[in-house]
C-alpha positions in Angstrom: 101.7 107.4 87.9 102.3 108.5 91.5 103.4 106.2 94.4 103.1 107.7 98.1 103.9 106.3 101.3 101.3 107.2 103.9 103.8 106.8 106.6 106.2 108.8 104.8 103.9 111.3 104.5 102.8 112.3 108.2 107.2 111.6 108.8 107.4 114.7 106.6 104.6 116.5 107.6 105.4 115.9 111.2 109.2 117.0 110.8 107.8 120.2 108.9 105.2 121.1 111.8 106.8 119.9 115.0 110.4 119.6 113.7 110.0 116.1 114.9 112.0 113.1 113.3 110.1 110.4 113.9 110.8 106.7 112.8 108.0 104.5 110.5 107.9 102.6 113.5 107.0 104.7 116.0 104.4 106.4 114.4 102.1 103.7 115.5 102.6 105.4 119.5 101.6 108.8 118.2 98.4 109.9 118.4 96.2 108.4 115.7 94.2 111.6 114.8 96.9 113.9 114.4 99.0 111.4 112.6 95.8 111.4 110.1 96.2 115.1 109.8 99.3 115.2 108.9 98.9 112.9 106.0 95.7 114.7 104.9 98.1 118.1 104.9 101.2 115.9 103.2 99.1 114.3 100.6 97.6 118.0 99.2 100.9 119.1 99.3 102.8 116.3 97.1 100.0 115.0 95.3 101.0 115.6 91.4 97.8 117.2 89.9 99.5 116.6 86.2 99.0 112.5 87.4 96.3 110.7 86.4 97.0 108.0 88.8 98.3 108.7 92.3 98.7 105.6 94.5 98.6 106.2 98.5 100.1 103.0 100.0 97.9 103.6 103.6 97.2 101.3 106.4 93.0 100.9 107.5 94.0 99.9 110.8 96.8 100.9 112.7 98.4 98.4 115.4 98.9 100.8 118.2 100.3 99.9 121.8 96.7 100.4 123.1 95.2 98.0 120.5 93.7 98.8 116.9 92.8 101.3 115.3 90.3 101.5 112.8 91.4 104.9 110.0 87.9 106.8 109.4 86.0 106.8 106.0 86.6 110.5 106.8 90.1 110.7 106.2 89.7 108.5 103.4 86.8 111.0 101.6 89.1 113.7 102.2 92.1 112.0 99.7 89.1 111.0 97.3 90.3 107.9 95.8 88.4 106.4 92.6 89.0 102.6 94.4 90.9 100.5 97.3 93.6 98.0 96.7 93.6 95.5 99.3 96.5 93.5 99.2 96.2 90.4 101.6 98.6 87.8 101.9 98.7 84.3 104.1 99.2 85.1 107.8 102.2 82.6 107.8 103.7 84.6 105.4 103.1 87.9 107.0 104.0 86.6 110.0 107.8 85.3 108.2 108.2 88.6 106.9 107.9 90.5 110.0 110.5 88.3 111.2 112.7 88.4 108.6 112.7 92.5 108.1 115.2 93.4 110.7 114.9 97.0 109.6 111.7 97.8 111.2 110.5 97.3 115.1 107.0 95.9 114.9 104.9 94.5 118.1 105.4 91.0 118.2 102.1 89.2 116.9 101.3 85.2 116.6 99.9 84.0 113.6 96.6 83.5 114.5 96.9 87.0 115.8 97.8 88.5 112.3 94.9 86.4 110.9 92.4 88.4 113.1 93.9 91.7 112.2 93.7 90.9 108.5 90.1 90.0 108.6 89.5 93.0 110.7 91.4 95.1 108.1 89.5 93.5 105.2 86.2 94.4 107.1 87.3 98.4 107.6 88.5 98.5 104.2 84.6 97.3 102.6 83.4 99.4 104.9 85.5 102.1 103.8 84.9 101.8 100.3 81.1 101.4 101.1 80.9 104.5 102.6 82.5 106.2 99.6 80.8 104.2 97.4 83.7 102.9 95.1 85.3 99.5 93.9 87.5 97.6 96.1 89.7 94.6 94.9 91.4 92.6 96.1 95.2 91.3 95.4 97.6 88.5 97.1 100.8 89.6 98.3 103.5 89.5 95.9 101.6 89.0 92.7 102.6 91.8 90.5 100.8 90.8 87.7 97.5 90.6 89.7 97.9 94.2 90.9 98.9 95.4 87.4 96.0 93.6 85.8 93.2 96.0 88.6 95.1 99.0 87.7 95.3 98.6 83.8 91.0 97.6 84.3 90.4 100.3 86.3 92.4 103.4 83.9 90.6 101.5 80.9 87.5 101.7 82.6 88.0 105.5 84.0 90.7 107.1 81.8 90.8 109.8 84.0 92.3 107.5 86.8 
């Protein structure tokens, strides 16, 4: 097994194209589209082909200064995955994480607000996996068991995963 970082990723490929060190954080202020291509050239360049299952922890929509950002089935099709992973969580606890993770410099967001951003997130992902018709499933937040259990199904049911 695999395990990238989308926004570690586009940091790298950034830094390797632009010579530009950018933090997690401020990604989100960049534009959206190149970000996207950056990760697209980052992912074909780590990507482990001797893996037979590479996990992309990615973002569907991005919270940008100017609002949200839906990510395109397009930049999805071009990573081809075999499924999505949502992993949701209660907006009260999202919400107490934010405010708890002092290392990172988020926009601040109400509850309620998070709640709408999930749901629209939820949306883009079925849409996503739609579009490319594969599985999506769907995990809470924090239960490692749950997220084991989709990913020992889905290798037994596609070895090749």
């Amino acid at each position: 097994m695999q395990i990238l970082s989308a926004s570690t990723l586009i940091r790298d490929s950034l830094a390797r194209t632009d010579g530009q060190v950018t933090s997690q954080d401020h990604l989100r202020a960049l534009d959206i589209d190149n970000n996207q291509a950056a990760l697209l050239e980052a992912f074909n360049r780590y990507i482990d082909p001797g893996k037979t299952l590479i996990i992309l922890d990615a973002h569907v929509v991005i919270d940008t200064p100017d609002g949200l950002v839906h990510i395109g089935s397009d930049v999805f099709r071009e990573i081809n995955p075999d499924f999505v992973i949502f992993i949701e969580d209660k907006p009260q606890n999202i919400h107490r994480n934010r405010e708890r993770d002092a290392s990172r410099v988020r926009p601040e967001r109400s509850v309620d607000s998070l709640a709408k951003q999930q749901k629209i997130a939820i949306t883009v992902a079925r849409e996503i996996a739609d579009n490319l018709s594969i599985p999506i499933h769907f995990v809470d937040g924090g239960d490692e068991e749950a997220l084991a259990r989709v990913l020992s199904t889905v290798q037994e049911a596609e070895p090749d995963v």
